[in-house]
C-alpha positions in Angstrom: 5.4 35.8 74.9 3.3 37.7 77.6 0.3 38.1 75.8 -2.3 35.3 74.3 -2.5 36.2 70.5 -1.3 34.5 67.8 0.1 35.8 64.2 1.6 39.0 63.6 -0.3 42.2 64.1 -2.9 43.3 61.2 -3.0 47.1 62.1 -2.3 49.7 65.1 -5.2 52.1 65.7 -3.8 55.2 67.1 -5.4 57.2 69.8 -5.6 60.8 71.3 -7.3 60.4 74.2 -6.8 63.7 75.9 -4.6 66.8 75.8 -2.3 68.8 78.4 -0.8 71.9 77.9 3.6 72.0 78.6 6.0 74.3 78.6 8.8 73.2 75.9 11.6 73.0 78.5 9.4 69.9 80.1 9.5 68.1 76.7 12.9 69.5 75.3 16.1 69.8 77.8 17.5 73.2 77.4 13.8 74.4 75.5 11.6 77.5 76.0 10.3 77.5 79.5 8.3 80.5 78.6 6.9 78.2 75.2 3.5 76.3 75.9 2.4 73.5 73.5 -0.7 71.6 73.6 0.3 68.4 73.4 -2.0 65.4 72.7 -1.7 62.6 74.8 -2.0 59.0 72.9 -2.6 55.7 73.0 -2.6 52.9 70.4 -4.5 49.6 69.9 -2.6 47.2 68.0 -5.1 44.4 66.2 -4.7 40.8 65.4 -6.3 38.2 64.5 -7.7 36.6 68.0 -7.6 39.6 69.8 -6.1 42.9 70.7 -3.0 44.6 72.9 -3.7 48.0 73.9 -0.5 50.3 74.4 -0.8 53.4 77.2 -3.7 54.2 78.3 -4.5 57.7 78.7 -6.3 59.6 82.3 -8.7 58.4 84.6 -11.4 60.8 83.1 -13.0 60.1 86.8 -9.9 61.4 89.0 -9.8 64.8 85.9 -13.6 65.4 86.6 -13.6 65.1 89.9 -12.3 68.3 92.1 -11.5 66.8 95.4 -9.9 64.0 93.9 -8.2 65.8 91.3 -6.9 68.2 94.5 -5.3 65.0 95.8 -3.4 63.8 92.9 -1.8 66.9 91.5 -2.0 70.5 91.6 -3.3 72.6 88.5 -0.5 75.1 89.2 1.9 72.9 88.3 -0.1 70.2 85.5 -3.6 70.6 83.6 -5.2 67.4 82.3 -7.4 68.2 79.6 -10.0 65.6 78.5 -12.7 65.6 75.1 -16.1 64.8 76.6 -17.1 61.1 77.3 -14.6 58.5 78.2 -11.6 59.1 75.3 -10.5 55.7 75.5 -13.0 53.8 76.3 -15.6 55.4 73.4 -12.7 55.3 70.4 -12.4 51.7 70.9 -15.6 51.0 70.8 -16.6 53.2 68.2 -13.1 50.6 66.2 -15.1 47.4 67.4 -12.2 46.6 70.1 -14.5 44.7 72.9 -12.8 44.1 76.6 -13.7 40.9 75.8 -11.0 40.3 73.3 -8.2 42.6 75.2 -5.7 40.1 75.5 -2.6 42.7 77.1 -1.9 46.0 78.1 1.4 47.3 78.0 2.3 50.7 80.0 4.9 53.1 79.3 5.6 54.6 82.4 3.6 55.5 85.4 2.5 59.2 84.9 -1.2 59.8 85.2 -1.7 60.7 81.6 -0.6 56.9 80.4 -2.3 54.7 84.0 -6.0 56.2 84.1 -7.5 53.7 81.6 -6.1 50.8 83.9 -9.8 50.8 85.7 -11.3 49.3 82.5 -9.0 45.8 82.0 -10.9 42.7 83.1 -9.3 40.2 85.7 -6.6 38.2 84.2 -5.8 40.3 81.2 -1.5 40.8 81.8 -1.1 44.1 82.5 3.0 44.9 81.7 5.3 47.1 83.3 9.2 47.1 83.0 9.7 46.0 87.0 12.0 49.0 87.6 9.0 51.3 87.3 6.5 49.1 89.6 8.9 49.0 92.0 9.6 52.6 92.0 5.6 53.6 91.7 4.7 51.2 94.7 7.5 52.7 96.5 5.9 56.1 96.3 4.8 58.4 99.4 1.5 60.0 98.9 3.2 63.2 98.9 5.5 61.4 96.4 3.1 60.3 94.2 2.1 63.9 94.3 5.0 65.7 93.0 6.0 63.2 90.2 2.2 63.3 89.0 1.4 59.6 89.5 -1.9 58.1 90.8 -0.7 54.4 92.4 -4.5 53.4 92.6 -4.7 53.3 88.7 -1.7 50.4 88.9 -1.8 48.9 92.1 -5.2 48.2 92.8 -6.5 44.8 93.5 -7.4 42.8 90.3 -5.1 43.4 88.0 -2.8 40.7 86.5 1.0 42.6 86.7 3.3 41.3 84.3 7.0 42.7 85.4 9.6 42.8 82.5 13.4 43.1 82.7 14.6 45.1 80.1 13.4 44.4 76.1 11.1 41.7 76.3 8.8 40.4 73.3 4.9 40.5 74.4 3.5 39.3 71.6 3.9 38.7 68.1 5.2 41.5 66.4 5.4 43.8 69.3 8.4 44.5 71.9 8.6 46.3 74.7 12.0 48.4 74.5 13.9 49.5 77.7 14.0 53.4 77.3 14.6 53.9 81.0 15.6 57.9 81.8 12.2 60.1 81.7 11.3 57.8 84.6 12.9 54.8 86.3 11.8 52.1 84.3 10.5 54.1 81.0 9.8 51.8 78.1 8.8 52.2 74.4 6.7 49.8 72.0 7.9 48.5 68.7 5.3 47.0 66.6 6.0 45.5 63.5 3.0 46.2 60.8 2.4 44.5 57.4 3.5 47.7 55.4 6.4 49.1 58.5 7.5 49.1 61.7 6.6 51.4 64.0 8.3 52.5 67.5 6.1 54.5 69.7 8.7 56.4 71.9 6.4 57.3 74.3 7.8 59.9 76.7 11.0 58.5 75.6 10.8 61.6 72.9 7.5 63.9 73.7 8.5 66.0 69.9 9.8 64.9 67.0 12.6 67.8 67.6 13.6 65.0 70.1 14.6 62.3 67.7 15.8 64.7 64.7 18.1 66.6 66.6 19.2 63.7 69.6 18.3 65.3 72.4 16.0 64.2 75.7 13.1 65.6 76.9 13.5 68.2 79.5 12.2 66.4 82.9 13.5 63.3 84.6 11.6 61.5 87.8 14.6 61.3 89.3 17.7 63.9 88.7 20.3 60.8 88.4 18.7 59.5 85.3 19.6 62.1 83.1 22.5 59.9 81.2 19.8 57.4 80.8 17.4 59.9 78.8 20.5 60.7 76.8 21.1 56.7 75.9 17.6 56.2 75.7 16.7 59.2 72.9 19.9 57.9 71.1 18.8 54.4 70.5 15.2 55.5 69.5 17.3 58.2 66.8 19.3 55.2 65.6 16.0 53.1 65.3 14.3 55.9 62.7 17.3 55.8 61.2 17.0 52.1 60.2 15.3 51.1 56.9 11.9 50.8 57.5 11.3 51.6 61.1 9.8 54.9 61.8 9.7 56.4 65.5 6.3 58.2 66.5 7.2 60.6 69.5 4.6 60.4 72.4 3.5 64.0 72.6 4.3 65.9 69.4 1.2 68.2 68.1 2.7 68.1 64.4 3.2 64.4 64.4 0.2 63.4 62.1 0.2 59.6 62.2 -1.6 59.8 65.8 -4.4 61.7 64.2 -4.9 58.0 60.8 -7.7 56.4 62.0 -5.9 52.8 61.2 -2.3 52.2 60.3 -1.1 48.9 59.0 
């Protein structure tokens, strides 16, 4: 196991910790380009009993804020974070309880800025978990790189945090697995959590709508252009995952989807 808990997970605590307007062909291949949804952008804290694993982690409400730093790390023309007042993140999980002090993992989806910002609040020596195919890719990066794919390397490769790099599905704790869904982005990877009551896969950006898992078919963007087969494999396993007796499969950006607006799921 990566992370230092013990026992299976009590309850997930889901999250929207910001919002960014998309046009549907970004989420859905062959959508609407001239369709716009607000989509939430989420996070979840899954509970037990010696601690806590947080999952995604939402902007760096600092870089959003900020206008000349903002200018640096992408252009509104082209993406629009859009952030509730305070710190999202950081104020829902204290408002749940959920102390630094008892973070015991962080897993991260992918490296796009809307799942990295929240990086700036783990404590030294708290595992921080990314598949390696994705930290290799974002340390690779070019500032003008980093740029156009809409990634800020200083949220995930600054000094003081404890990498954990992962080769494919790998269990990180009790209960929850980290699932290669590579395609969306080199080393793309979902979360299965297993709950008292269900199991729940959080696609991530694996499958931004729920019109992603019903009807097979990837989102719309890839980091690279060769990874498109991958997004195909990868929103076929999550689709044969929701169809398996009591697993459900949350998409990472879906408006509708209800569950990421429960206040405690176990």
């Amino acid at each position: 196991m990566i992370f230092d808990v013990t026992g299976p997970p009590l309850r997930m605590h889901p999250m929207v910790v910001g919002y960014e307007p998309i046009i549907e062909a970004v989420s859905v291949l062959g959508g609407d380009p001239a369709t716009f949804l607000l989509e939430p952008v989420t996070a979840a804290a899954v509970v037990h009993e010696d601690g806590w694993v947080l999952l995604d982690s939402g902007f760096n409400v600092g870089v959003v804020r900020d206008p000349e730093a903002r200018g640096r790390h992408y252009n509104y023309d082209g993406y629009t974070a859009l952030v509730p007042p305070g710190d999202p993140l950081a104020d829902q999980l204290a408002a749940l309880g959920l102390g630094w002090d008892t973070l015991r993992g962080v897993a991260i989806s992918h490296i796009h800025v809307d799942h990295t910002g929240g990086l700036r609040h783990v404590p030294p020596g708290v595992p921080v978990a990314f598949q390696r195919a994705e930290y290799a890719f974002g340390a690779a990066l070019t500032p003008d790189q980093a740029r156009a794919c809409v990634v800020i390397p200083g949220d995930f490769l600054r000094e003081g945090l404890d990498i954990a790099l992962l080769d494919g599905d790998t269990p990180l704790a009790p209960g929850i697995v980290a699932l290669d869904t590579a395609g969306h982005t080199p080393g793309h990877q979902s979360f299965q959590v297993a709950l008292p009551s269900r199991t729940v896969v959080l696609a991530c950006d694996a499958a931004d709508l729920r019109r992603n898992i019903d009807e097979q078919v990837a989102c719309g963007t890839t980091m690279r252009p060769e990874d498109g087969p991958a997004a195909a494999r990868a929103v076929a396993r999550l689709r044969a995952l929701d169809r398996t007796p009591g697993v459900e499969v949350w998409p990472g950006h879906d408006p509708d989807w209800a569950a990421w607006r429960d206040p405690a799921v176990s």
